[in-house]
C-alpha positions, 0 to 999 in steps of 0.5 A, a space after each residue: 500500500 502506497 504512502 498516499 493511499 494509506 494516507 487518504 484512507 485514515 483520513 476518510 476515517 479520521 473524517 468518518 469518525 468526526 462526522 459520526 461525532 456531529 451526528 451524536 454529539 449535538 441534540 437531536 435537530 427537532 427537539 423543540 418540536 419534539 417537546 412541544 409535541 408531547 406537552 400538547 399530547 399528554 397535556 403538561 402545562 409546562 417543561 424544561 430542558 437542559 443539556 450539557 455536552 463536554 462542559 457546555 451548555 447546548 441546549 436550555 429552554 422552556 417550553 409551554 406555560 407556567 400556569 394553566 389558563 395563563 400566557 405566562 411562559 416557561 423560558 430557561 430561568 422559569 425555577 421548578 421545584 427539583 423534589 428528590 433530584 436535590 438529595 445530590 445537592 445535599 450530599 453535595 453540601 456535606 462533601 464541602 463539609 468533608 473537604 475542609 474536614 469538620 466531618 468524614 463520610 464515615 463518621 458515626 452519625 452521633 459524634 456530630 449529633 450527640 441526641 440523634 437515636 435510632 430505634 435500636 441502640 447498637 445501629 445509633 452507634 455505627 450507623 454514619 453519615 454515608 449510611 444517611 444517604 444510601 438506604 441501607 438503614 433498615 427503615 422500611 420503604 418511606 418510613 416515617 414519610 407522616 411526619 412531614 409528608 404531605 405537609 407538617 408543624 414540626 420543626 426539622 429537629 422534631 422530626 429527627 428526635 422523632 426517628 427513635 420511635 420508629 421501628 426497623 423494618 429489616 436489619 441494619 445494612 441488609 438492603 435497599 429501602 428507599 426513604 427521605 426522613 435520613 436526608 432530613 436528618 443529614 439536613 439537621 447535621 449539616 445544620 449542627 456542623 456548620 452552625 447554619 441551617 440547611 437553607 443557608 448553607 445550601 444557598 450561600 455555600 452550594 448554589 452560589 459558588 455554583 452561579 445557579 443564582 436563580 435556584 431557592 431553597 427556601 420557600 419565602 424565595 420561590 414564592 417570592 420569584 415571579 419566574 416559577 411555576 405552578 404545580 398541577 395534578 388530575 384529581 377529578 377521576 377516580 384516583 390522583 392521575 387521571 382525570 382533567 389536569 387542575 392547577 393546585 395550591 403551590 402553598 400546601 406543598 411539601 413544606 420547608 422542614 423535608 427540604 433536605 430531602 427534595 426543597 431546592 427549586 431550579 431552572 433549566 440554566 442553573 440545572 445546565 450549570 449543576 450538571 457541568 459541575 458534576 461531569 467535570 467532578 466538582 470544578 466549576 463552569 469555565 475554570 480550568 482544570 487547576 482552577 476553583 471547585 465546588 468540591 473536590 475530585 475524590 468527594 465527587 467519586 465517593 458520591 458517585 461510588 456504588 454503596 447499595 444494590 438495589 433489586 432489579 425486576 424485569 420491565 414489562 412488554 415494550 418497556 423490556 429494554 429499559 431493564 438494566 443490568 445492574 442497579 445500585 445506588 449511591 450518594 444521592 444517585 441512582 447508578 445503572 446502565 442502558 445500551 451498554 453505558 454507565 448512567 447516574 440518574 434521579 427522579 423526584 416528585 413533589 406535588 404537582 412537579 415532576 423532574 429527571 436528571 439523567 448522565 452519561 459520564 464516559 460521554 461527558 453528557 447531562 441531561 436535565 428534565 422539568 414538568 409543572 404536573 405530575 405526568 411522569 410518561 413525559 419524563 421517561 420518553 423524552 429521557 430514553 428518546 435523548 438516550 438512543 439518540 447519544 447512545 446510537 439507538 433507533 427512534 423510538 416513541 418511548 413516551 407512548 409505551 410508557 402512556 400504554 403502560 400507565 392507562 393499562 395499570 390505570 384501567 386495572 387499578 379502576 376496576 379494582 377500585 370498582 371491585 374492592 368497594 362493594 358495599 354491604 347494605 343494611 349495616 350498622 356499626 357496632 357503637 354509638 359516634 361516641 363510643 369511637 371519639 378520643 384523643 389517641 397518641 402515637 409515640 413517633 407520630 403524635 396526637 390524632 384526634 377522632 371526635 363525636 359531635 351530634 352523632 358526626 365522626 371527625 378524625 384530625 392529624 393534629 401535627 399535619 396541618 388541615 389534614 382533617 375530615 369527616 369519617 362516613 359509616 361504610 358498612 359493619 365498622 368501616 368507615 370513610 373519611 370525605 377530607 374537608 380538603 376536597 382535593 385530598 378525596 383525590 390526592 389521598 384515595 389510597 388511605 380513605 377508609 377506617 375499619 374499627 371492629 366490633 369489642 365486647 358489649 361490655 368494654 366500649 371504651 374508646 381506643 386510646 393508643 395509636 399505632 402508625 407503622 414506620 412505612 406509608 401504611 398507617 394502623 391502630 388497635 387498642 392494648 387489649 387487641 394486641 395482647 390477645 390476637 395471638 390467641 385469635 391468630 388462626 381464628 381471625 384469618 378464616 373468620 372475619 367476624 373474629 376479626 370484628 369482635 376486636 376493636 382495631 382501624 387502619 388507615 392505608 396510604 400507597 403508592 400511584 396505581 397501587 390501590 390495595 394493600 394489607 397490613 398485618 398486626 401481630 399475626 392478624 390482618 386488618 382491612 386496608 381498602 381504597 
């Protein structure tokens, strides 16, 4: 072969190679369309989107409106609440702490905070602060969410003495339970280390030196942007979800004091400048490479290191080629794969917004993705749409599988609905209002009244602002609660309905201890109920009058599209309906 023609042939694949590049390493050319497309078919009010290539921002705007019914559009500095996706911005302010080392990933938690317990005494003494922000801490899934879910009067310390109350749900370190009650105490950490709450030390420390000069993370400062959205959520269907989309009281939010785990709001140029800094490993914007960080390489590592597996189930029908290979998480990040690359992804969810943040690190890409509603198809198609495009996928409508997805599970959970609330006529319960009224307590929770006032049944969670309604006779002693909120009939469809079963004619004293399980499920039986159900054990689960001749209620909260669950107390199980 001749020098000339070896020549021309590396250059056509020098040339090759660099076209190959052009075509992957720029968003796809109809984007804009793209989005517009699939706000206006899904009905989202409003989105932004943030792409990041090799440092630079390539792509940062807003598409539709921030308010339903309004001309006010999104455009690239509109601010979204993040939800869950900030829980790297708070790993992140702990990493500043590690690097001028007034703390270390693995330090006990208690050397910093003296009063912070668990349930059990021995995981109190080893359990650190990397074990805050991985899951792994034996708390069940959502565990101890009512204490500041969907909105609360506790201060953030209230909370976290709170925690030990709060029984395990598995050993210390044996799996993936995800919760947000660790980042608020990782919040109130960052608050005793540094002598500023997390709010100010987030802000001035964090998203300052950041120059995400848009972002908030208090309250009073979104409410006081002009520049931001308003939340939204179908709620006149049978369940939150389907239905019409509403605009909802962006100021009966999540709330400041769970901010930790997901209070920072953002626009798509801040989130283009959070994502440069995390693929460049903490340096900031423009610097080079010797030049000033927000934190160092070695934090950035540990916080994208793999610290738990998280079990992987198989996606069904089209969405199969979503499951991953491996799953894990890690602090503050999801690490899984996709076409054969790496990813570190999060989502986050508060009401009535949604948010993605997805990277690609061997190709040094971030992509950042908000919603003014809570229609997470959007998310997920446009997100695995961006993908195959850098990861040399076909095109693909991954927003109609998973809409397909959703209106089936939606259908499915309609129809169980439908199912699971017949209705036996003719019933009366087994005691007078009165005989139900009292003032109950639960040593995590706390009070929760339940009160009789001409022969009307009121229950009120007293340290969870208007979150009180009016409980209905059903049938036997099951009741519904009609919320005095009207949108919580919708938002809260999943944790309706009160059993109280039959006691002895001759013992009809009100219940007085409250019991709330540490996960999404709450419940509550009298002492006397949990004495004796061992002994009515095999009884009770063949004959549901046996479960009836003890006094025992249950309210049950889960998740979107999951409609029923059941919750076991001391080998016995009591109703949990829709």
């Amino acid at each position: 072969m001749s020098r000339s023609h070896g020549a021309l042939r590396l250059g056509t694949l020098a040339l090759a190679l660099s076209f190959a590049g052009l075509v992957f390493a720029a968003p796809p050319a109809d984007l804009d369309a793209r989005v517009n497309e699939l706000i206006a078919k899904y009905g989202v009010p409003g989105m932004a989107v943030a792409i990041v290539e090799d440092g630079k921002t390539v792509h940062a705007k807003g598409y539709g409106v921030r308010r339903l019914g309004s001309n006010d559009t999104v455009d690239a500095d509109t601010i979204f609440p993040t939800g869950s996706t900030g829980k790297a911005i708070t790993a992140a302010a702990l990493a500043v702490l590690v690097d001028e080392g007034k703390i270390g990933w693995d330090d006990p938690v208690i050397d910093h905070m003296p009063d912070f317990r668990m349930y059990d005494a021995w995981v109190t003494r080893e359990i650190t602060i990397r074990d805050l922000l991985v899951h792994r801490s034996g708390l069940g899934l959502g565990a101890g969410d009512l204490l500041f879910i969907p909105r609360t009067s506790r201060t953030r310390a209230e909370v976290v003495h709170a925690l030990r109350q709060i029984k395990p749900a598995t050993s210390f370190r044996n799996g993936y339970a995800y919760d947000n009650i660790l980042y608020v105490v990782a919040g109130q950490l960052i608050e005793e280390v540094s002598g500023q709450s997390w709010e100010v030390f987030v802000r001035d420390r964090v998203l300052k030196p950041a120059g995400m000069l848009n972002s908030t993370t208090e309250e009073s400062a979104r409410f006081s942007t002009t520049n931001r959205v308003q939340p939204h959520a179908r709620l006149d269907g049978p369940f939150r979800g389907v239905g019409n989309q509403s605009v909802l009281n962006e100021r009966e939010g999540l709330g400041s004091t769970a901010a930790p785990a997901g209070g920072v709001s953002s626009s798509a140029n801040d989130m283009a400048r959070w994502l440069s800094i995390q693929l460049e490993r903490g340096l900031l914007p423009g610097e080079p490479e010797d030049g000033k960080r927000l934190f160092s390489a070695e934090a950035s590592r540990q916080m994208w290191l793999p610290q738990v597996n998280l079990p992987i189930s198989p996606a069904p029908g089209a969405l199969a080629p979503t499951t991953p290979n491996f799953s894990s998480y890690a602090l503050g990040w999801n690490v899984r794969d996709y076409r054969g690359a790496k990813l570190l992804e999060h989502g986050g969810a508060v009401f009535g917004v949604q948010a993605l943040v997805v990277m690609i690190p061997e190709k040094n890409i971030g992509i950042s993705l908000h919603i003014n509603s809570e229609d997470g198809e959007v998310l997920r198609g446009l997100q695995f749409e961006l993908l195959d495009h850098y990861l040399g996928g076909g095109k693909r409508d991954w927003a109609a599988d998973y809409s397909a997805f959703k209106k089936k599970r939606a259908e499915g959970a309609i129809a169980l609905l439908a199912g699971d609330q017949a209705r036996t006529k003719g019933t009366k319960p087994s005691l007078a209002p009165a005989g139900y009224a009292g003032a109950y307590a639960d040593s995590w929770y706390g009070p929760i009244a339940i009160t009789a006032d001409k022969g009307v049944l009121r229950i009120d969670f007293q340290q969870t602002p208007n979150m009180a309604g009016t409980l209905e006779h059903w049938h036997y002693d099951t009741f519904i609660t009609r919320w005095d909120d009207k949108t919580w009939n919708r938002r809260w469809s999943r944790s309706r309905w009160m059993r109280m079963a039959r006691s002895n004619a001759s013992r009809q004293r009100p219940l007085r201890r409250w019991r709330i399980s540490a996960t999404t499920t709450t419940t509550c039986c009298s002492r006397r109920f949990r004495r004796r159900s061992r002994r009515h054990k095999q009884q009770s689960a063949t004959n549901n009058n046996a479960t009836r001749r003890w006094r025992c209620c249950c309210l049950v909260e889960v998740g979107e599209l999951n409609p029923v669950r059941e919750h076991s107390i001391s080998g016995t199980t009591c109703l949990a309906r829709c």
